[in-house]
GUBA-603596 format. One record per residue (C-alpha): residue in one letter; x, y, z; residue number from 0. Coordinates in pm, 1 decimal. Layout:
N
PT code X Y Z pos
PT A X Y Z NUM;
...
***
This chain:
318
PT code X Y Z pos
PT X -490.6 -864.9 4228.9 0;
PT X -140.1 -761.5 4229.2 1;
PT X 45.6 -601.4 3938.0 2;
PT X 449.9 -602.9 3888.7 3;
PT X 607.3 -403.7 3589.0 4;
PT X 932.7 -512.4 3445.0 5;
PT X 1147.3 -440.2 3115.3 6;
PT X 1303.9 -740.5 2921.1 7;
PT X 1454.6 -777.6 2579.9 8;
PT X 1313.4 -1037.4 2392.2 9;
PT X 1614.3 -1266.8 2402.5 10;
PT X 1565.0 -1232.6 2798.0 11;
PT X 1231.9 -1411.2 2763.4 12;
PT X 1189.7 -1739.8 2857.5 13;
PT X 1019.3 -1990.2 2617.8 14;
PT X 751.5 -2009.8 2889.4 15;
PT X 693.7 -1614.4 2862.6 16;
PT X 695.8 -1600.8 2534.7 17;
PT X 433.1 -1858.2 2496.2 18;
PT X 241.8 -1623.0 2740.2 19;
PT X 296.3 -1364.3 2511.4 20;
PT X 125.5 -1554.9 2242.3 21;
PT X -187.6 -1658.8 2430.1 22;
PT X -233.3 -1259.6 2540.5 23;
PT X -171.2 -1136.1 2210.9 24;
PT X -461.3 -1393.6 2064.0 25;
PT X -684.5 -1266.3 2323.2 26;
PT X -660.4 -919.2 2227.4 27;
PT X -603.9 -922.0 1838.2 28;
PT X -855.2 -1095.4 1599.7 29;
PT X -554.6 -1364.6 1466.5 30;
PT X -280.9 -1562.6 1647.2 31;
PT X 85.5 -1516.5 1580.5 32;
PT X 332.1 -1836.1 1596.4 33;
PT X 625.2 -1931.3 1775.6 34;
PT X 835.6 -1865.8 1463.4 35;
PT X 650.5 -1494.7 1399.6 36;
PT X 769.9 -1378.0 1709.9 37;
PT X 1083.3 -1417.0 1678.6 38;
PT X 1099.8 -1324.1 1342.1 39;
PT X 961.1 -1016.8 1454.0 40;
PT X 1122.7 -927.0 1778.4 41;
PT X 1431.5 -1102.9 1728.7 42;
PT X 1563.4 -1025.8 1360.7 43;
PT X 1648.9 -665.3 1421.9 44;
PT X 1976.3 -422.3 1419.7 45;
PT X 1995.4 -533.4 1760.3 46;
PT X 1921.8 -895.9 1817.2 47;
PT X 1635.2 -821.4 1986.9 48;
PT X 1320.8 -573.3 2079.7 49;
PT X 1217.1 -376.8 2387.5 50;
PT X 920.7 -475.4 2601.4 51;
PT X 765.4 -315.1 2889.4 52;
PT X 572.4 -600.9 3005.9 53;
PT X 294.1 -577.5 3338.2 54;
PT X 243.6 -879.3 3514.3 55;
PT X -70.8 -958.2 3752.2 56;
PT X -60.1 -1239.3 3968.5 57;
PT X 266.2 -1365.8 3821.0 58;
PT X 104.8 -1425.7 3458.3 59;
PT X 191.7 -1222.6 3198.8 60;
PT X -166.9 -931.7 3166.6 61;
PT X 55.6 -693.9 2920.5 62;
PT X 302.5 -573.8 2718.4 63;
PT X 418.6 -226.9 2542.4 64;
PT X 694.6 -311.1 2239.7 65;
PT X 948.9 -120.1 2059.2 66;
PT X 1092.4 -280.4 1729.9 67;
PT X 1451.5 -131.1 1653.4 68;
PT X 1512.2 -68.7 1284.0 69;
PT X 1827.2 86.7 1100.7 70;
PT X 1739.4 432.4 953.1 71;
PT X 1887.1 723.1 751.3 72;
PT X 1836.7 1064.6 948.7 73;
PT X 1959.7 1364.6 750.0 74;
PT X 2272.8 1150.8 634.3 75;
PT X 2350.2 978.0 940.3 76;
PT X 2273.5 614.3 1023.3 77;
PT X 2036.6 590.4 1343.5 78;
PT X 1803.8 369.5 1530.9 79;
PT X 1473.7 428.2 1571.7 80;
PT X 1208.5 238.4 1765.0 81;
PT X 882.6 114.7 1607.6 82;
PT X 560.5 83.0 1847.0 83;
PT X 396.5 -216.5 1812.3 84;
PT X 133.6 -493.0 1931.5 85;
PT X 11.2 -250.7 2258.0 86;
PT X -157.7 -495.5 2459.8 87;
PT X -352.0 -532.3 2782.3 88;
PT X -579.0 -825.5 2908.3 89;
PT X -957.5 -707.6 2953.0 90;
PT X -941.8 -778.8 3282.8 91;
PT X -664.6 -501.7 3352.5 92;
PT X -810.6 -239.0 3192.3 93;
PT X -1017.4 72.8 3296.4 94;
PT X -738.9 306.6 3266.7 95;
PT X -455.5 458.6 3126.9 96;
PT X -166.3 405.9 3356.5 97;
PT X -95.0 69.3 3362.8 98;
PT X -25.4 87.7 2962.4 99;
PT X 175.2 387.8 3038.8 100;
PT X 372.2 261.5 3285.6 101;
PT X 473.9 -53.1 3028.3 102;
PT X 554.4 257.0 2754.2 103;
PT X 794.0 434.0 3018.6 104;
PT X 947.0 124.6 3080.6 105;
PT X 991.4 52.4 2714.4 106;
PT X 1130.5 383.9 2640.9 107;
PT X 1318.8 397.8 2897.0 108;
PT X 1545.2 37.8 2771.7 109;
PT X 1516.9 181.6 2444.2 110;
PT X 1711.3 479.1 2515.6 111;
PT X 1991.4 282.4 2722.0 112;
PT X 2039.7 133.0 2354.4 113;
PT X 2076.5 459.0 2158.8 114;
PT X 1768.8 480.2 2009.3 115;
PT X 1715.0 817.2 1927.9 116;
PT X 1327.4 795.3 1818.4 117;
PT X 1038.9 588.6 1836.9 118;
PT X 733.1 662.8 1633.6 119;
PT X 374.8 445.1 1528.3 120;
PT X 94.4 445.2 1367.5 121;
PT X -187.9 443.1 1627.1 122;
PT X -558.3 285.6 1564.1 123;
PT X -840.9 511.8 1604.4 124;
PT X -896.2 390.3 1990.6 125;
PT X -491.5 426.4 2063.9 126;
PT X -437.2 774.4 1893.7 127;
PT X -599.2 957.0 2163.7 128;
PT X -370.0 783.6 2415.8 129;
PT X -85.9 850.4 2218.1 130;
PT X -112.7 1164.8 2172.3 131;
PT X -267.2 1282.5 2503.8 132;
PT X -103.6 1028.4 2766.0 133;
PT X 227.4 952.1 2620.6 134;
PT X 272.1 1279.7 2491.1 135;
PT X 368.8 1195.6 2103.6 136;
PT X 355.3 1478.8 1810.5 137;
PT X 99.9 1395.2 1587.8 138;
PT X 278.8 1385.5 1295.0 139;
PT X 41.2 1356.4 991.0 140;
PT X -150.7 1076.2 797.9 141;
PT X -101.2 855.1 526.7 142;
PT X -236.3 871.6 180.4 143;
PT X -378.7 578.6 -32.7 144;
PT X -323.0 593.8 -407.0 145;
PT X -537.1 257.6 -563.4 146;
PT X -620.7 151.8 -901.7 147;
PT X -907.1 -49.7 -963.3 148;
PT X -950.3 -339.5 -1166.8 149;
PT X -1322.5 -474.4 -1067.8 150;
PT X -1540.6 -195.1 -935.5 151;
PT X -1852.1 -434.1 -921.4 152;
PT X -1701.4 -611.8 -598.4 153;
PT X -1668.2 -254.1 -415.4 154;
PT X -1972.7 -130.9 -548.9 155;
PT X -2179.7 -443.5 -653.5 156;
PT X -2471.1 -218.9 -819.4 157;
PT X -2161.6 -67.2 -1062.9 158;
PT X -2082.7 -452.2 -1170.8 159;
PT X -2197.5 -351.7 -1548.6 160;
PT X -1888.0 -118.9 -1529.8 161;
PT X -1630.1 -361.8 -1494.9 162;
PT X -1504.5 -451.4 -1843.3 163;
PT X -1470.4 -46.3 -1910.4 164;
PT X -1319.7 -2.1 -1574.4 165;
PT X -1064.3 -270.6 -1656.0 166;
PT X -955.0 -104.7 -2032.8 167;
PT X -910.4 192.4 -1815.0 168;
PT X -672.0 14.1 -1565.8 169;
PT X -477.3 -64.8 -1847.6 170;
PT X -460.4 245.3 -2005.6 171;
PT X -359.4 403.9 -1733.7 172;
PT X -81.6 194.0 -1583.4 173;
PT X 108.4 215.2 -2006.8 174;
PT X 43.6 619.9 -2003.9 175;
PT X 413.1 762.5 -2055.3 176;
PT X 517.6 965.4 -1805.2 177;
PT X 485.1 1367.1 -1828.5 178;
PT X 801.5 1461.3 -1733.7 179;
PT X 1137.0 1265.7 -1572.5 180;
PT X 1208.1 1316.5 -1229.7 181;
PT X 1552.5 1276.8 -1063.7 182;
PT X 1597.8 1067.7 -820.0 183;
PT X 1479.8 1216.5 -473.5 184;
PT X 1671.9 1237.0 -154.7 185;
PT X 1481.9 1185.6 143.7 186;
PT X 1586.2 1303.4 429.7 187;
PT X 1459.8 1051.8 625.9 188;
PT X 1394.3 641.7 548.3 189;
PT X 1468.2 326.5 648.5 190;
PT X 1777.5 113.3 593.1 191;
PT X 1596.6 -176.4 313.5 192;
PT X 1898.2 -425.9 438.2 193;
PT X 1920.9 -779.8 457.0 194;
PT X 1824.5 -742.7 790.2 195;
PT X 1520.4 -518.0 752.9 196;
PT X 1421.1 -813.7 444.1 197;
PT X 1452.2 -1109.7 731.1 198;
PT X 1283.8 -894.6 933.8 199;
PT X 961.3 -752.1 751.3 200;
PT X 885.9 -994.9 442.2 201;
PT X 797.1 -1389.5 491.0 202;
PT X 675.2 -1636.1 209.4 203;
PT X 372.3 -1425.6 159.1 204;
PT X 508.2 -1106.3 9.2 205;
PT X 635.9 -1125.9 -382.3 206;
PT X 938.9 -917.7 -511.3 207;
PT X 1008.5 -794.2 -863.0 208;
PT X 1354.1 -642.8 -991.4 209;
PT X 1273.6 -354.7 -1226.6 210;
PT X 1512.7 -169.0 -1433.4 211;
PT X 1687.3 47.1 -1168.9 212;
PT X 1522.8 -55.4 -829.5 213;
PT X 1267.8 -344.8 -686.5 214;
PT X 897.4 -358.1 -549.9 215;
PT X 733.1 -583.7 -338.8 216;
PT X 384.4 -641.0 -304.7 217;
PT X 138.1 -867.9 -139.3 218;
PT X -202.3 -988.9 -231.9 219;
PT X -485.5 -959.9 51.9 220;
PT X -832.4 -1161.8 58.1 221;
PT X -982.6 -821.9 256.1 222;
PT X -1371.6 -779.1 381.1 223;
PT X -1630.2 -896.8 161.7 224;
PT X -1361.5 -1120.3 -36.3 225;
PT X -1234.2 -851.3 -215.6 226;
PT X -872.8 -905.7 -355.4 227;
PT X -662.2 -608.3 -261.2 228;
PT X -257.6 -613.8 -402.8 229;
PT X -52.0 -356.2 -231.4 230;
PT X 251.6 -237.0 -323.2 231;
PT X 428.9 -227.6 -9.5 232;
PT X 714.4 -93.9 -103.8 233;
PT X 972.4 42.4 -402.1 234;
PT X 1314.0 112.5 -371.7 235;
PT X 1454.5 330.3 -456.8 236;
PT X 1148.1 569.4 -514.9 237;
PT X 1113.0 772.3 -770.1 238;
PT X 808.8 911.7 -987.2 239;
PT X 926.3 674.3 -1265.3 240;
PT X 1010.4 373.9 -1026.2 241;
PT X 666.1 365.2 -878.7 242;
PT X 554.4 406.3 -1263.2 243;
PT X 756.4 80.6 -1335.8 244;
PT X 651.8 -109.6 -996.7 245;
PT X 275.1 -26.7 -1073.0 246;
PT X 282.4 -205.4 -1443.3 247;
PT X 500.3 -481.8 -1363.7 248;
PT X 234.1 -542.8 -1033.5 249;
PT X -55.9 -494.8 -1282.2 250;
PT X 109.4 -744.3 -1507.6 251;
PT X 161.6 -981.3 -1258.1 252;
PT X -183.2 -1031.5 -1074.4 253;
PT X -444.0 -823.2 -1288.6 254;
PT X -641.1 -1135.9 -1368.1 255;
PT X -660.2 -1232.8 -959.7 256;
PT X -712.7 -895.7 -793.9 257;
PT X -969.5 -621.0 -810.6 258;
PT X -757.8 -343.4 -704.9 259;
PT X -411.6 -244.7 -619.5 260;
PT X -309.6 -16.7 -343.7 261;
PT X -36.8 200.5 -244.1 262;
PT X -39.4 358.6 121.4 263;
PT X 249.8 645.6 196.3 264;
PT X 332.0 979.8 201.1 265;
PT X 437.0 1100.9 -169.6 266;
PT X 600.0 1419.5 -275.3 267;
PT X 458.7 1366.4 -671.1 268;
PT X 154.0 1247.8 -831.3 269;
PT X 183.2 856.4 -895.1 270;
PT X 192.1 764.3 -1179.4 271;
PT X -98.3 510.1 -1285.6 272;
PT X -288.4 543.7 -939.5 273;
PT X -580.3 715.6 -813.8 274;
PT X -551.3 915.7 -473.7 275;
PT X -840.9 777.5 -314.8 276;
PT X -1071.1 1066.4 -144.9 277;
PT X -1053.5 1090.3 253.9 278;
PT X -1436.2 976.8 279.5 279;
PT X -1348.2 627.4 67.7 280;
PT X -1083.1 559.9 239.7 281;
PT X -1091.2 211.2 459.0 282;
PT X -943.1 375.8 729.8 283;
PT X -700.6 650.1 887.7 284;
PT X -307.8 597.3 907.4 285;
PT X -188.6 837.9 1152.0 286;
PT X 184.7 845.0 1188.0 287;
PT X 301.2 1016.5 1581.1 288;
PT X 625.6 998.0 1716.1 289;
PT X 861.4 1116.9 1997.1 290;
PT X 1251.8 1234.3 2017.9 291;
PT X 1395.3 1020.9 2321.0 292;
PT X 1759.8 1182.1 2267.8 293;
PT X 1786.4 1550.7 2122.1 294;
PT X 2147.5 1467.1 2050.0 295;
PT X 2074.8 1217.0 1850.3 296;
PT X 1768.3 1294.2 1651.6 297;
PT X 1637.7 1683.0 1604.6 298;
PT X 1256.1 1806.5 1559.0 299;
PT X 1269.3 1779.4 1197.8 300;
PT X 1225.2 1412.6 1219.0 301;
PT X 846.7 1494.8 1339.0 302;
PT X 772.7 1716.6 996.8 303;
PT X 635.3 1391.0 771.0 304;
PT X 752.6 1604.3 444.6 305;
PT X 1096.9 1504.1 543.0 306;
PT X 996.5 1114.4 561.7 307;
PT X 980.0 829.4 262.1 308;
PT X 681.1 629.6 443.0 309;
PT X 471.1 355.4 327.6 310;
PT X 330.6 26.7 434.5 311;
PT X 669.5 -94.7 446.8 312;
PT X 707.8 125.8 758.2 313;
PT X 478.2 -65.0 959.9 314;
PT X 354.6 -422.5 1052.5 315;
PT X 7.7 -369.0 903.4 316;
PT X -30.9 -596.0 558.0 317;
***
């Protein structure tokens, strides 16, 4: 069976090869994506378009590497960075590593030609390895999940007697006043929450609520075992008292359909009205890696996650 590699930009896809992107990516993820989710995805970026490093065998499309370009704030200047996404190879073209690395190089290599100073993901358990070993990628640090829940008895059925206590204690905690005020942080590093990055990232599914001096938006999940999971994808600006404010307006909003809401990032304070949830009850690890592709563009402290505002937001997961 022979094997071609090639780079194209998304808006140098045909209608035919994007199709074929479709069918491959249903073959290898558990859900389909449409027509009109591709190209809100791969097309409604900074650039007009995304980077793929794309493997051909036979002539029919048997995989693709992508990099997203988004608009972010590095240490006060305005930079691109490229998100990995969607990694895919056909079962039949697997059994080893270098055919996806070959599609990454390629990838990488378009994304530079485009200034893009950084690329960076959030690896599965199977891909981390790869990652970090193959494509060489710092491991940069993981993710922490901050939940409050509403009705314990559908996470822990045999605790269902708990649930009406559990609930008064949701709503305690979300109305407990703050212990101190907190000025608004600078990050040193965080994405550009444009119009673009909104056409981008959030369809009909996600809700949006304007609080006093920034805006959340969340999305409600129907998650394993039907259990209704909110998260609170993002809030910006983010402070310790605008998280406080996103949390109760979110509570408001959806405490009589959901049993729990959930916040996934990297926080510099204790949030207010959440719960860090434990490493060993966590549903699973968020591992954030990343790469410089242009040192005079983007310097090492990009890879130190302290330096980051990061959450779901981030990524294309939820």
């Amino acid at each position: 069976m022979s094997r071609d590699f090639l780079l194209r930009r998304t808006d140098q896809l045909s209608l035919s090869e994007r199709r074929q992107f479709l069918e491959l990516f249903a073959r290898v993820f558990p859900r389909m994506m449409s027509l009109a989710e591709f190209e809100r995805k791969y097309l409604c970026t900074p650039l007009g378009y995304s980077h793929h490093g794309l493997m051909l065998g036979d002539g029919c499309l048997a995989g693709a590497y992508n990099l997203v370009p988004y608009s972010y704030r590095h240490f006060g200047e305005l930079r691109l960075f490229g998100l990995s996404v969607d990694a895919m190879v056909a079962p039949e073209h697997r059994g080893g590593p270098f055919n996806l690395l070959t599609m990454a190089q390629l990838a990488c290599e378009g994304a530079m030609r485009d200034e893009i100073g950084f690329v960076f993901g959030f690896p599965n358990a199977q891909a981390y390895q790869f990652t970090t070993r193959v494509l060489q990628w710092r491991s940069m640090g993981e993710l922490d999940y901050y939940a409050l829940p509403i009705n314990i008895g559908v996470l822990r059925p045999r605790w269902r007697w708990a649930n009406p206590g559990v609930r008064v204690g949701a709503r305690c905690l979300v109305h407990l006043p703050p212990l101190r005020r907190q000025a608004r942080l600078d990050f040193n590093v965080e994405k550009l929450p444009d119009k673009c990055f909104e056409r981008h990232r959030y369809d009909g599914e996600y809700q949006k609520i304007d609080l006093c001096d920034s805006r959340c938006t969340y999305r409600t999940c129907v998650e394993k075992d039907r259990i209704h999971v909110t998260y609170i994808v993002d809030v910006t600006p983010l402070t310790r008292a605008s998280l406080a404010q996103a949390v109760r307006a979110v509570y408001e909003e959806v405490r009589s359909r959901t049993d729990m809401l959930l916040y996934v990032g990297r926080l510099p304070f204790r949030p207010p009205g959440l719960l860090r949830v434990p490493p060993s009850m966590q549903p699973r690890r968020v591992s954030m890696c990343g790469r410089v592709l242009n040192k005079r563009l983007i310097d090492e402290r990009v890879l130190d996650i302290r330096n980051w505002n990061v959450n779901m937001s981030n990524f294309d997961t939820r």
